[in-house]
C-alpha positions, 0 to 999 in steps of 0.5 A: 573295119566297118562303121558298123563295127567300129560303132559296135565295139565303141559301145562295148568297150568304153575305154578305161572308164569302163573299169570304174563302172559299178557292177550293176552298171555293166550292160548284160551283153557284157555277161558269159552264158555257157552253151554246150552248141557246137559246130559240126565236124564237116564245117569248111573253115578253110572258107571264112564267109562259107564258115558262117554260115553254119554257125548262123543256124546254131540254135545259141549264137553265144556258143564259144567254141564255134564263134573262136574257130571261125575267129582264129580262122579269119585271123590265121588269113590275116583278115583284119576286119572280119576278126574285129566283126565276127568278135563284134557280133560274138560280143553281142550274143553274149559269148565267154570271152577268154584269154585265147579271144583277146590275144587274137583280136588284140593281134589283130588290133596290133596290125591296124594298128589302132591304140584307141581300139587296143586301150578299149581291149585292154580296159576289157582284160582288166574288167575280165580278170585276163591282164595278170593272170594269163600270159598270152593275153599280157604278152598280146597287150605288150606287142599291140602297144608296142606296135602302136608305138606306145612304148611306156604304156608296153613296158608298164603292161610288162612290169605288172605281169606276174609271169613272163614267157620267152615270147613277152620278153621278145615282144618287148625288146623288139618293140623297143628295137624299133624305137631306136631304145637300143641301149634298153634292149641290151639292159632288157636282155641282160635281165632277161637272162639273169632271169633264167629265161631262154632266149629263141631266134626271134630274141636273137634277131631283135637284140642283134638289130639293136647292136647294128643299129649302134653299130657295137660290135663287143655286144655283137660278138657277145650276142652272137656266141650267145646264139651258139650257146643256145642253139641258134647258130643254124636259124636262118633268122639269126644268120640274117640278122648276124650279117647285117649286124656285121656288115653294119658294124664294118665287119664284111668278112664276117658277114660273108663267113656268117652267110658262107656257113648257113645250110639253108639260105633265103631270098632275104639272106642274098639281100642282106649280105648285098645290101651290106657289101654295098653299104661298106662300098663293094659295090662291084663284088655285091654286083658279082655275086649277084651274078654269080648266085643268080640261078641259086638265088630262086625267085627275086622278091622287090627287095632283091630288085631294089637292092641290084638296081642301087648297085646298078646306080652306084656303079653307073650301070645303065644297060644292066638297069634296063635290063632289070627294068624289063624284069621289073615290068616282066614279074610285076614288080612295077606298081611297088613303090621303092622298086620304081623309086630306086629305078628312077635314081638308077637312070638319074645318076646314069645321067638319063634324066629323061628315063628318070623322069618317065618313070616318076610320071608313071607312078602317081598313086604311090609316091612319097617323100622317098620317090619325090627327094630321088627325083629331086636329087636326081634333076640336081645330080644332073645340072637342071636346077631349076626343075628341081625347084619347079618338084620341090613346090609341086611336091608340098602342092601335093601335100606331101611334107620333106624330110631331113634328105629333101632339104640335104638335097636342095641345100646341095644346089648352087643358087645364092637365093635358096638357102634362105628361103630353104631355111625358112621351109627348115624352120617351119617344119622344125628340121633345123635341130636335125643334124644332117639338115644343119650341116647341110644349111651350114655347107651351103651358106659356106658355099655362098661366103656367109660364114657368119651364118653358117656359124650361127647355124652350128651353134643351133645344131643339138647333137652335134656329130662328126660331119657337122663339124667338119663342114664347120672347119670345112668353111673356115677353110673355105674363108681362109681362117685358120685361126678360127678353124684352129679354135673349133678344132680344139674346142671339138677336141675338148668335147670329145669328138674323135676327128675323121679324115675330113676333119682333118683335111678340113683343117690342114687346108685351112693351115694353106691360108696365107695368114696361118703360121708355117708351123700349123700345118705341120702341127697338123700333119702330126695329128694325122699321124697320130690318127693314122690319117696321113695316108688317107688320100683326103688327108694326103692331098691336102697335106700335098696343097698345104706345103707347096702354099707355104713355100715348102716344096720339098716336104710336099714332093715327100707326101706326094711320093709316099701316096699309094694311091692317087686321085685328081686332087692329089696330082693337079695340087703336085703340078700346081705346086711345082708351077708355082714354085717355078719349077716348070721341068717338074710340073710337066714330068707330073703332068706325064706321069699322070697322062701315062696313070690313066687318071682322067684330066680336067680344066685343073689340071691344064691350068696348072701345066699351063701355068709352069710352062708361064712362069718360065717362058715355054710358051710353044708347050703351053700352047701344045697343051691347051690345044691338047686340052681342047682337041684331045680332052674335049674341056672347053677353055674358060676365062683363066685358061685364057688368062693364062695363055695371055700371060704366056704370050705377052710376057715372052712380049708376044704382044700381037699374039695376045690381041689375037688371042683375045679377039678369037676368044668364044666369049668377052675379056673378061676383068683377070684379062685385061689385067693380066695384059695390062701387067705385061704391058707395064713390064714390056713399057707398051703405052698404048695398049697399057691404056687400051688395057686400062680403058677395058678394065675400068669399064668392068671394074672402076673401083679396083685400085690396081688398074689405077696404079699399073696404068700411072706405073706405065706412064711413069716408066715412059716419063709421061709424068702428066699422064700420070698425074691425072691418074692419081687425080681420077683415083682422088675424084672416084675415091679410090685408095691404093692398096699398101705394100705389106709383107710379114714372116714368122718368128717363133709362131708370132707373125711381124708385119711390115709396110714401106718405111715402118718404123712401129716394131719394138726392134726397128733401130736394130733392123734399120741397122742391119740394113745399112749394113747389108747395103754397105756390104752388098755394093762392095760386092758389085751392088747398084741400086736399079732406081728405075723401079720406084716411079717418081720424080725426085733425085736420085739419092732419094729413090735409093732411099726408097728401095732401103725401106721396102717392106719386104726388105725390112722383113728380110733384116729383122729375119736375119737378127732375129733368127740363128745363122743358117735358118731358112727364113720365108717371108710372104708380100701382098704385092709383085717383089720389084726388081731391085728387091729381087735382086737384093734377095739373091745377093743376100742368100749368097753373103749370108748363106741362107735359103730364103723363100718369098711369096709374092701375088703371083708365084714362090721365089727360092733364093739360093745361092745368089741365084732363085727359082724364077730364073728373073722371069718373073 
């Protein structure tokens, strides 16, 4: 609109206030003249400007039939301006203004759309009698203010229509459809037909937007028959929007039914049923009908090439993205924004940041917050954090403010820094209530170790939905509480929030935590069950990982059976766990199982093998596969691969091959290391490079109470007592406490704790007894007391007196009293079981014929029989 135009009709059409003005005090342009003038019947009005000037020689300028034809004709070319122009000019000259004239420039109005212009207009059908009386002026009024997103004042312009067509009704609902009022709109289409009026394909397709967009497939379903009763069924809008509402809904076979029966299709019923196949993850079927159809499908509209260049990113397509590319450039398409947009996320998540990048640099004039947070995600897809930071600030340089998906996709990179001063932009723009947004600030600061922030972002977030939840028990998971996943599990339950698979993974992985009861875990599979999410392969992996870390074996190797389908987690948690259970043979048959599957292996999956072959002293297959790793798979090594091929070396006592090792290694020891060395030089009595071991890691970490201790240990083996009292010496001068042997089990879903020579448990007579017992029984059987293990100076009868009160042992007596006959009993410590300990567990399986299950620092040992798992290699 002109200035000159837009000051005209400020004049003419004063707002509301104008309805109050008396009658005197209407200026006389606002007065009708009738006038019999009319426009010639050879008039071009195909020709707007050449349409003018015919009516410009027109003895009376307020002739109305002229003025209206050349208005409808403007509006009918969807020329905006001259429709408001030509009715500014035909308000001057005095012409009638009827109902048909303001429906036009109140369309017109709708398209701007401007609500000051619309409420002047409005005010002008009040003053001419026009607002109650026609229904095509109404049914205007209803649509422009619902255009202009003024819902209430549409609805209060409908409530006080006297009579309503089909087409008012349509314009209301669809007007509230785009407000996201979807349960209106079914209360608006239920009345409507209570009504006795007849609903058209336009009706249709607004209710059938606000059923997907709640994604109620009862109402749909409803709606649907609807549309056959009223014939409707053949209408390619219906259909179109019959797809999407299915494909929305989950419902793709429907979907394909619906487009499958359609006699005419359009372009936008190929992109419906493709974007709906890719939204229920077909993406390779969506691909292939695109395929398929090319040469049905006519000529491709932006739509279409945005829609295959998304497959193409999700598929990791690049050459057929090329291709689309030059198509794109071919056709003309590559001045349109989300084309141009969806290509540059196709080249990023192919891994061509470069194209990405290109094509982000060419598209100056049209970018938006859509364009800005593709790229971004793009630089962070691909690694390059900092250049995501570096578009992140030029983008609010360009005044161009995130939304809820820009802040998702910064939260996602992995700086410590950055999820406060994200927060902070969060706050600011008041994003923080979002959901997505806070579920995101919580993953990240859970990423990061602050559990207590995430929880306070939780508690900030209003509505919140299934995902924020389960990024919640995801963190509790993450710290090893499972107590306070517990707790929120239940508490979402209460609310009434159905879990999904990830919840449940969330918190089964929780239940792994070494302070969980043994029975949570399986407390939690029922639950899975119960939501038919055992089979989930989210779930199954978890469930997978969760028993083989509580020592249950056996129940993990069942789940890890009866998967049906694999992926990486599942496999590395199976290996892992027969690793850690000593069951080396086992872990590398998986470790071939999945060679032979084709699933693509990582650094994960060596460590575990690596592990197991480790753990029972296969130290040429250990190295067969970390030079597989390396040669065949290409993975480089990191700091626990080679921790643990020094582990595999020095306790088979190849201790030489271990320096080697480690002076050959592409980047310095490292603390795990030296540690790991320093361990087997304790179990191989090597006091030199015990002290070498010693020196480098106290260098590294000066404060850590083991390096302290497996040195003094070293030299208390070797008898050098002096030596070894100026270590505790050097712990006293730097203030460094050693940590407390504590081992716990679980009776009846109460965890007993136990230290050395502990005496506060309410039985600790009874248990003191059993163990005299279990003394007195295990020497008339063979028993010796290895004294060698406690590391002091003092008599004999007095280290015996040691090893009777290993908090492991008093575990093990008050497990015995407190359980029947033959229960398994599992007992977990924080530190390495010692030998004499160990070979107490194994008497004790056999006399007392239990299994016992013990998890110590590094490994599981199953005692059975008098024999255990580890083979004494441990």
């Amino acid at each position: 609109m002109t200035p000159r135009t837009a000051a005209a009709l400020s004049g003419l059409l004063r707002g509301k206030n104008a309805v109050n003005l008396a009658p005197e005090q209407v200026p006389k342009l606002l007065a009708t003249r009738a006038s019999p003038a009319r426009v010639e019947d050879g008039v071009c009005l195909r020709d707007p400007p050449g349409a003018r000037y015919p009516l410009d020689e027109i003895p009376r300028r307020d002739a109305a039939v002229g003025a209206n034809r050349v208005l409808f004709d403007y509006a009918r070319r969807g020329m905006v301006p001259e429709v408001l122009d030509q009715f500014s000019v035909a308000r001057r000259g005095g012409v009638l203004v009827d109902s048909a004239t303001l429906s036009c420039v109140l369309k017109a109005c709708r398209s701007v759309p401007d609500r000051v212009l619309g409420e002047q207009l409005h005010c002008l059908c009040v003053k001419c009698g026009h607002d109650r009386g026609e229904v095509s002026a109404g049914t205007s009024l209803v649509d422009m203010y619902m255009k202009c997103g003024s819902v209430c004042e549409g609805i209060e312009v409908f409530e006080g229509m006297p009579k309503k067509n089909v087409v008012t009704w349509t314009s209301l609902l669809t007007g509230c459809a785009h407000a996201q009022m979807h349960s209106e709109v079914m209360a608006l289409f239920f009345r409507m037909r209570a009504e006795g009026i007849w609903p058209n394909p336009f009706t249709f397709a607004s209710v059938l937007s606000a059923v997907a967009s709640q994604g109620a497939l009862d109402l749909g379903q409803r709606v649907h028959a609807q549309s056959v009763k009223f014939g409707c069924r053949s209408s390619v809008f219906v259909c179109n929007s019959l797809m999407n509402m299915y494909a929305k809904c989950g419902l793709v076979e429907d979907a394909k039914s619906v487009f499958n029966w359609m006699e005419t299709r359009d372009m936008v019923s190929w992109n419906t049923l493709m974007a709906g196949l890719q939204l229920n993850e077909c993406e390779l079927e969506a691909l292939q009908l695109f395929h398929e159809s090319r040469a049905t499908m006519g000529k491709m509209t932006q739509s279409t090439y945005a829609t295959v260049i998304k497959l193409c990113a999700n598929l990791k397509q690049l050459a057929l993205a090329r291709q689309l590319h030059s198509c794109v450039l071919k056709h003309g398409f590559h001045l349109t924004g989300n084309v141009m947009t969806a290509l540059a996320d196709a080249y990023s998540k192919c891994g061509e940041l470069a194209d990405a990048l290109n094509i982000f640099s060419m598209t100056t004039g049209s970018r938006n917050v859509v364009s800005w947070t593709a790229i971004i995600s793009g630089c962070i897809q691909n690694g390059d954090i900092p250049l995501a930071v570096v578009l992140f600030s030029r983008m609010r340089e360009d005044r161009v403010m995130p939304n809820e998906f820009t802040y998702s996709a910064m939260l996602k990179a992995s700086l410590s820094i950055l999820p406060p001063q994200i927060h902070a932009q969060v706050i600011k723009t008041n994003y923080q209530h979002i959901p997505s947004v806070g579920t995101a600030l919580l993953a990240s600061y859970s990423k990061f170790g602050s559990t207590e922030d995430a929880l306070s972002i939780f508690k900030m977030i209003e509505q919140k939905d299934v995902v924020a939840w389960s990024a919640m028990l995801s963190c509790h998971a993450q710290a090893g509480d499972c107590e306070g996943a517990t707790y929120l599990f239940n508490k979402m339950a209460i609310q009434g929030i159905k879990p999904n698979e990830f919840t449940i993974s969330s918190v089964i992985d929780a239940c792994a935590c070494p302070s969980a009861g043994v029975d949570q875990g399986r407390q939690f599979h029922a639950i899975s069950i119960k939501y038919r999410y055992h089979d989930a392969i989210c779930v199954s992996s978890a469930l997978v990982s969760m028993y083989s870390r509580k020592g249950n074996i056996d129940s993990a190797q069942i789940v890890f059976e009866r998967q049906t389908d694999r992926d990486l987690v599942s496999w590395n948690s199976m290996i892992s766990g027969y690793a850690q259970h000593g069951y080396s043979m086992k872990a590398i048959e998986t470790f071939r199982q999945m060679e032979a599957s084709g699933i693509q292996m990582d650094g994960v999956t060596f460590l575990a093998v690596i592990m197991g072959c480790t753990h029972n002293g296969l130290v040429v297959e250990g190295q067969q596969y970390f030079d597989s790793m390396v040669r065949d798979h290409k993975i480089n090594p990191t700091m626990e691969h080679y921790a643990c091929m020094v582990d595999l070396y020095s306790r088979a006592g190849k201790l030489d091959e271990t320096m080697s090792l480690i002076r050959d290694m592409p980047f310095p020891a490292g603390a795990m290391v030296w540690r790991t060395l320093l361990g087997a030089c304790r179990v191989h009595k090597n006091v030199e490079l015990g002290k070498f071991s010693a020196d480098k890691l106290l260098s590294l970490e000066p404060h850590d109470s083991s390096t302290y201790v497996l040195l003094s240990n070293i030299y208390a083996a070797a008898g050098k007592w002096k030596e070894r009292d100026e270590v505790r010496k050097l712990m006293d001068y730097r203030k460094v406490k050693k940590e407390a042997g504590c081992s716990w089990i679980q009776i009846k879903n109460k965890v007993h704790s136990f230290i050395a020579f502990d005496k506060s448990h309410p039985m600790s007579d009874q248990i003191y007894k059993k163990l005299k017992v279990i003394i007195t029984r295990l020497k008339q059987d063979g028993y010796s007391p290895n004294t060698s293990f406690v590391l002091h100076d003092i008599a004999e009868d007095q280290k015996e007196a040691m090893l009777v009160a290993h908090s492991e042992r008093l575990a093990l007596a008050f497990g015995l009293i407190a359980t029947p006959p033959g229960t398994p009993l599992q007992i977990v410590k924080n530190l390495r079981v010692c030998g004499d300990c160990h070979m107490v567990m194994k008497m004790v399986s056999m006399i007392e014929d239990r299994e016992i299950i013990m998890r110590d620092c590094s490994r599981f040992h199953h005692f059975n029989g008098g024999a255990c798992s580890c083979g004494d290699f441990w």
